[in-house]
C-alpha positions in Angstrom: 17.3 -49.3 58.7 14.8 -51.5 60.0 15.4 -55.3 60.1 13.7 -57.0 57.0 10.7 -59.5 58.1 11.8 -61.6 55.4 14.7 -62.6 53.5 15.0 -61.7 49.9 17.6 -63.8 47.5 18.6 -63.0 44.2 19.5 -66.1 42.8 21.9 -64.8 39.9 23.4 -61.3 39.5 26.8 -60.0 38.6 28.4 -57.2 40.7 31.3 -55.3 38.5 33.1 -52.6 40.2 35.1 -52.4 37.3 32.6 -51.9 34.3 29.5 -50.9 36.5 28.0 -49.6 39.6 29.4 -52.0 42.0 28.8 -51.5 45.6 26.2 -48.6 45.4 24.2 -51.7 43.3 23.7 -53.4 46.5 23.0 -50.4 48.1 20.2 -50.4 46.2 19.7 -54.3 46.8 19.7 -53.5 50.6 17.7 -50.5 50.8 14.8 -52.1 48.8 14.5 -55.2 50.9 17.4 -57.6 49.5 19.1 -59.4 52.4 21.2 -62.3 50.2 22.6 -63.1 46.6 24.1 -65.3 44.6 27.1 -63.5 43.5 27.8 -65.3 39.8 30.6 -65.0 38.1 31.3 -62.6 35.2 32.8 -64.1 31.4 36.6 -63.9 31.7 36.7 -61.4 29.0 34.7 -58.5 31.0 37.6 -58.8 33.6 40.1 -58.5 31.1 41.8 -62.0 31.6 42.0 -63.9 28.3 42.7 -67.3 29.4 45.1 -69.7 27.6 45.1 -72.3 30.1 42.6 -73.4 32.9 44.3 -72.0 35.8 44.1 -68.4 34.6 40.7 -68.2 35.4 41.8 -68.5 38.8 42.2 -64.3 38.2 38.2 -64.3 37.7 37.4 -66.3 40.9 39.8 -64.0 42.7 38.5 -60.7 41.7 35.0 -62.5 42.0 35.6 -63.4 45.5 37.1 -59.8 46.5 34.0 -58.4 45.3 32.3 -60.9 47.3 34.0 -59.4 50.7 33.1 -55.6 49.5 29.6 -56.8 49.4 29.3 -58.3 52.7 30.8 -54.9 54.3 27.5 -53.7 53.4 25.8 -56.0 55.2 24.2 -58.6 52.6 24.8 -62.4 52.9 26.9 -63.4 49.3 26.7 -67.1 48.1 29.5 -67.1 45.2 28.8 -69.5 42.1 32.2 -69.5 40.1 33.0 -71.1 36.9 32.8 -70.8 33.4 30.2 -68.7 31.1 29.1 -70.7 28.0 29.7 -67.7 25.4 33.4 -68.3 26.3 33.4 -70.8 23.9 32.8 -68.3 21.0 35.3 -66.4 22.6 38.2 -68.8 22.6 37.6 -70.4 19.3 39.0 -67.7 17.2 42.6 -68.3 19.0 42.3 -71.6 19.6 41.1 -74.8 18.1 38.0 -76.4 19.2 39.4 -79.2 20.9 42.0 -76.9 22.9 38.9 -74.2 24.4 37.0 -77.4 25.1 40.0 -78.5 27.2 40.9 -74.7 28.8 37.3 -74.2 30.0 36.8 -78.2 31.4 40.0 -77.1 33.2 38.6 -73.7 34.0 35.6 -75.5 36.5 38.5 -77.6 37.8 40.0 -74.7 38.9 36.6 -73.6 39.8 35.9 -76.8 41.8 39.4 -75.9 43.8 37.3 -73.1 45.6 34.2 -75.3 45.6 36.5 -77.8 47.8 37.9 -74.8 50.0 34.0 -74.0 51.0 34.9 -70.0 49.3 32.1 -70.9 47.0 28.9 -72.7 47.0 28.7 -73.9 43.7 29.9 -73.9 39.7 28.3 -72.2 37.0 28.1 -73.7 33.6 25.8 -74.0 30.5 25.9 -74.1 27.0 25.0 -71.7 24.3 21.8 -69.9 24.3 22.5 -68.2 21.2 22.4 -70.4 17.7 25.7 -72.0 16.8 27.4 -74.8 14.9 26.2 -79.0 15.5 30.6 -79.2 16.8 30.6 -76.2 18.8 27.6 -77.4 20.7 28.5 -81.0 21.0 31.4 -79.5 22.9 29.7 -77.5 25.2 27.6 -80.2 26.1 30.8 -81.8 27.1 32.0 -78.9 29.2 28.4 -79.2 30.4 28.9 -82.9 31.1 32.6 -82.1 33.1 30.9 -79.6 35.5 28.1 -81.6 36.2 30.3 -84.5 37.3 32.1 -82.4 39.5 28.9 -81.1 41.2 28.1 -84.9 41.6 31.9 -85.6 43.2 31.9 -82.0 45.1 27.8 -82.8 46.5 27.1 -78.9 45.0 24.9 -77.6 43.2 25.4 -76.0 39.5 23.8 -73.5 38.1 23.7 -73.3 33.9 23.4 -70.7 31.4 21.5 -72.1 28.3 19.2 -71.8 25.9 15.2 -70.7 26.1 12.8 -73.6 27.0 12.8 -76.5 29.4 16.5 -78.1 28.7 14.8 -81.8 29.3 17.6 -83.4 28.4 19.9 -82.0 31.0 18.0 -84.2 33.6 19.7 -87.4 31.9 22.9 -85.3 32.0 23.0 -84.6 35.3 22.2 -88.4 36.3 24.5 -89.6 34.1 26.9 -87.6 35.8 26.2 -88.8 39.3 24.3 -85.3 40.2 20.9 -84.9 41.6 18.8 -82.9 38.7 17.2 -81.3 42.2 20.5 -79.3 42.1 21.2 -78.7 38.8 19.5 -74.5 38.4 18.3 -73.3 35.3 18.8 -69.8 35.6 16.8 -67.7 33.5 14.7 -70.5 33.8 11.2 -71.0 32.9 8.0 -72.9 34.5 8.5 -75.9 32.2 12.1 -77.0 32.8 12.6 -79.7 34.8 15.2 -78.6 36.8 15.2 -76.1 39.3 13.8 -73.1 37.8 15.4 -69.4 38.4 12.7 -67.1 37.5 13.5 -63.3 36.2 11.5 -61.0 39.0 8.9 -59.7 36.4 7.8 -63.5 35.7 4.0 -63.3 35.0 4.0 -66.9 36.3 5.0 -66.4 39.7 1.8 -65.9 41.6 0.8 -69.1 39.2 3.0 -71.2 40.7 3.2 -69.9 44.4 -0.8 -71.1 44.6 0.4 -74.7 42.9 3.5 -74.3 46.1 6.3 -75.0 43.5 9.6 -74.4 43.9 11.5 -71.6 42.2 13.6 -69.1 43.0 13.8 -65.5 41.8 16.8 -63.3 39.9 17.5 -60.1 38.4 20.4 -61.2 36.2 21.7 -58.0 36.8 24.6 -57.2 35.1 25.9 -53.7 36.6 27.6 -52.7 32.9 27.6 -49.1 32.5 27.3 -49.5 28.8 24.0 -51.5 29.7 22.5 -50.4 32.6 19.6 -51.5 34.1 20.2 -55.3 32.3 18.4 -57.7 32.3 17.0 -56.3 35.2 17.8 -53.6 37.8 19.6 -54.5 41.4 16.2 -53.2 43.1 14.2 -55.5 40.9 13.8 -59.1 43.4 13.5 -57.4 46.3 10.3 -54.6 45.0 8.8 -56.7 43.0 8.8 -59.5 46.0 7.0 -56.7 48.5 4.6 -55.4 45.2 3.3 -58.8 45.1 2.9 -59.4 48.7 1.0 -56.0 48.8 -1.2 -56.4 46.1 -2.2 -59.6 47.9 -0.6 -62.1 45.0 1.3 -64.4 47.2 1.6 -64.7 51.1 5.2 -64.7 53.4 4.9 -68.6 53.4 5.4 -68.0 49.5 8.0 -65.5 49.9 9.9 -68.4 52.7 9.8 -70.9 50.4 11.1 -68.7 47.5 13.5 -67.2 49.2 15.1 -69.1 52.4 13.9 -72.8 51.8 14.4 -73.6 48.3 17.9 -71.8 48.2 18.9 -73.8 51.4 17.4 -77.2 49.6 19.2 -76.5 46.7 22.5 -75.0 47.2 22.9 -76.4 50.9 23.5 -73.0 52.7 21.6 -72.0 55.7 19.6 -68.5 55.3 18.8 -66.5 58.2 17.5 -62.8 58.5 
């Protein structure tokens, strides 16, 4: 296989052995042009651990972390974002009160921050619900929210966040508040409005857009490699092809696809990406 001019990064997609394709996903990754990823993980629940306390998510980060090794016998560069998804919230509540989920998932990114601290990670994942919800269960997550942005702040990472559609303004605040640098805070999913740093799905009509304006973004599949779903959100080939389409059809230039893919990643989650 020839050397790739360029890297490629996908900035959020789930690898599941388990439930999915696994490996022969990246193989797919690779042989279309993807050279690194940001390997995020799963909700607890998809792994089969059904935490009671904060350090059994330590199982997630594990398996996570294994699948991380598997990955990079195949010859892609893995950046692992651990921590806690959002949804868990809606998850826990039916077994636990409010206040003790609250407390299992704040503990959850501690235990999170643990592999932060050991460098076996580069960042956290958080968020809050993107789905509608009660006025108490969202005040909580925006205090799980809260917790894992101060720990980026103390740990100098970055976090990523699952959360709802549109520009999540107020998250700036948060993340100052917190003692973070909004620069580092990721909105994956993210759209061209948010003021944080914006993780756009590979089929963004806005792309070109905002390569001619040189703003800073970088590009996902939010891949999910379930069987029961495949091919969501979008396939493992999908940031790499629809990087070279665009380059083709003459839409954005290799300075574009640097900046995308090797010096915003680097800017933002502090990692050094090299082809």
């Amino acid at each position: 296989m020839k050397t790739p001019k360029f890297p490629v990064l996908d900035d959020h997609i789930h690898i599941d052995p388990r439930n999915g394709r696994g490996i022969d996903a990246i193989k797919d990754f690779k042989r279309s042009g993807g050279t690194h990823i940001c390997l995020v993980t799963k909700p607890s629940w998809s792994l089969d651990v059904h935490p009671s306390s904060g350090k059994e998510y330590s199982a997630v980060f594990d398996e996570t972390l294994e699948i991380a090794k598997q990955i990079e016998e195949q010859g892609i560069v893995v950046f692992p974002l651990l921590g806690v998804h959002p949804a868990e919230i809606t998850v826990l509540t039916p077994r636990l009160t409010l206040g003790e989920a609250t407390m299992v998932m704040k503990e959850g990114l501690d235990c999170a921050a643990t592999y932060v601290r050991e460098g076996k990670a580069i960042g956290l994942k958080s968020g809050r619900p993107h789905y509608e919800t009660s006025p108490e269960i969202l005040v909580a997550s925006n205090e799980i929210l809260s917790h894992a942005l101060t720990l980026g702040g103390e740990l100098g990472c970055a976090v990523q966040i699952h959360a709802e559609t549109g520009p999540c303004d107020d998250v700036v605040q948060m993340a100052k508040s917190a003692g973070m640098d909004p620069l580092h805070v990721i909105k994956h999913f993210g759209s061209p409005e948010t003021p944080l740093m914006p993780s756009l799905v590979a089929k963004h009509e806005s792309i070109p857009e905002l390569c001619l304006a040189k703003r800073r973004f970088t590009m996902e599949s939010d891949y999910m490699d379930e069987n029961e779903r495949p091919g969501a959100v979008m396939g493992p080939r999908s940031v790499p092809r629809q990087t070279t389409s665009l380059l083709q059809a003459g839409k954005i230039t290799e300075e574009d696809i640097f900046r995308i893919h090797q010096e915003t990643p680097e800017q933002v989650y502090g990692v050094e990406i090299r082809i």
